[in-house]
Every structure is written in C-alpha cells, then in structure tokens.
C-alpha positions as CSV (number, residue, x, y, z in Angstrom):
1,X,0.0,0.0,0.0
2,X,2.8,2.6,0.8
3,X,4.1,2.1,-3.0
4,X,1.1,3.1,-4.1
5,X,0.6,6.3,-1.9
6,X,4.2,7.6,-2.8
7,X,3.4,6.9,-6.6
8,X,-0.1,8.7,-5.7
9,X,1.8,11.9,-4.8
10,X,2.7,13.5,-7.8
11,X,1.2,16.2,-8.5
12,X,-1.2,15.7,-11.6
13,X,-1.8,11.9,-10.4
14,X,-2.9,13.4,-6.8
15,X,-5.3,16.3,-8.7
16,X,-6.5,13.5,-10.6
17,X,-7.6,11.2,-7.7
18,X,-9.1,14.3,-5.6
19,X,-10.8,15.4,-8.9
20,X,-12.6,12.2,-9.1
21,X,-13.6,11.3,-6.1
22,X,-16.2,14.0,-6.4
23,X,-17.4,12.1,-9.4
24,X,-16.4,10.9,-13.1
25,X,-15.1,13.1,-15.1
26,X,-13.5,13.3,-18.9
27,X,-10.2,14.1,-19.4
28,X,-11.2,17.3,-21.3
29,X,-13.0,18.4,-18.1
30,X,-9.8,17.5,-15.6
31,X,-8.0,19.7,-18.0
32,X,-10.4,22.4,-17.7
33,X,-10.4,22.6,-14.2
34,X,-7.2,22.8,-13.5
35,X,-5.8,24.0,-16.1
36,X,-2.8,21.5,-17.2
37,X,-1.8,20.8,-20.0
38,X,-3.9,17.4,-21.3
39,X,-0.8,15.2,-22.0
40,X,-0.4,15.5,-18.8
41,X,-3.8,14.4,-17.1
42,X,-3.7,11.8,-20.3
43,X,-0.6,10.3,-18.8
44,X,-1.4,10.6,-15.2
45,X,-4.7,8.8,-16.4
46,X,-3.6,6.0,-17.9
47,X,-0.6,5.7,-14.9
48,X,-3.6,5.6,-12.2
49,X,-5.7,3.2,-14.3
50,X,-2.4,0.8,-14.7
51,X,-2.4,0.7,-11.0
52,X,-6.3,0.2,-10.9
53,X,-6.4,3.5,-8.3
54,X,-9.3,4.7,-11.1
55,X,-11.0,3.1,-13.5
56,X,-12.7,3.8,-17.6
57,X,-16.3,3.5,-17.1
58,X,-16.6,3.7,-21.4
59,X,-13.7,1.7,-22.4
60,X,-15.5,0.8,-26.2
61,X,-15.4,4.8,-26.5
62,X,-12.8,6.2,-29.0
63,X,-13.2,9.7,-27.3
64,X,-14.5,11.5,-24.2
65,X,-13.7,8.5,-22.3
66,X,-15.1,9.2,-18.8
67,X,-13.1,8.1,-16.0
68,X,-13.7,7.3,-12.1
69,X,-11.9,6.4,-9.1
70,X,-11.8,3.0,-7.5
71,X,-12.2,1.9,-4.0
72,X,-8.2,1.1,-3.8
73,X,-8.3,4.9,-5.1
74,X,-10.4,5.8,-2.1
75,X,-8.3,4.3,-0.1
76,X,-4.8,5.8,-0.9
77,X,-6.2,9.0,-1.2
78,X,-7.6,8.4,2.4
79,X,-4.3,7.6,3.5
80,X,-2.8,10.6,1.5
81,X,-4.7,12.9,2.9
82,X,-4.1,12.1,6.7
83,X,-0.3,12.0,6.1
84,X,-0.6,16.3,5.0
C-alpha cells in the first residue's frame, strides 16, 4: 500500500484522484479545471488506471472516455490525505 501512496503523490496523479472522487469526469473536463496541459492528465490517467487507483467507465469509446476512481483509489487518497 505505501508504493502506491508515494506513486499517488505526484502532483497531476494526486489532482486526478481528488478530482474524481467528487465524481467521473472526462479528461477534457480535468484539464479544464485545473488548467494543465492534457498530455499530462492523459498520462497521469492512464498511470492511475495501470495501478487500478481509477477506472474507464466507457472503455469501447474512442473519445471523451469518462473516467472514475476505484475503491483502492479511495483508499490511498484516504491515507494521502491524513499523512498532510
């Protein structure tokens, strides 16, 4: 669990789990929120899903994929946020 909380810390991967635990989201809207570039929340996306912290709800979609965060998500960011 404590490799996946230290991976969990970067920055973009961390916005994207606290972004999504308020709900699914699209890429396009994590970029408009905060503002990053989307090569970025792309990579931090498909890092988090390779680690199963979040999940693709549409997989079959070519586009506007819409993405949410697993319970092992929940947890880490849990954790993440009582270690600040």
């Amino acid at each position: 669990m404590w490799e996946l909380i230290s991976f969990a810390q970067g920055r973009t991967r961390k916005y994207c789990l606290e972004t999504l635990a308020s709900g699914p989201k699209t890429p396009s809207s994590l970029v408009k929120i905060s503002g990053k570039h989307l090569s970025h929340i792309s990579r931090a996306l498909r890092e988090l899903t390779e680690k199963g912290l979040i999940e693709c709800l549409t997989p079959d979609l070519p586009k506007n994929r819409i993405y949410g965060i697993t319970n092992k998500g929940k947890e880490v960011l849990k954790k993440l946020k009582e270690m600040e």
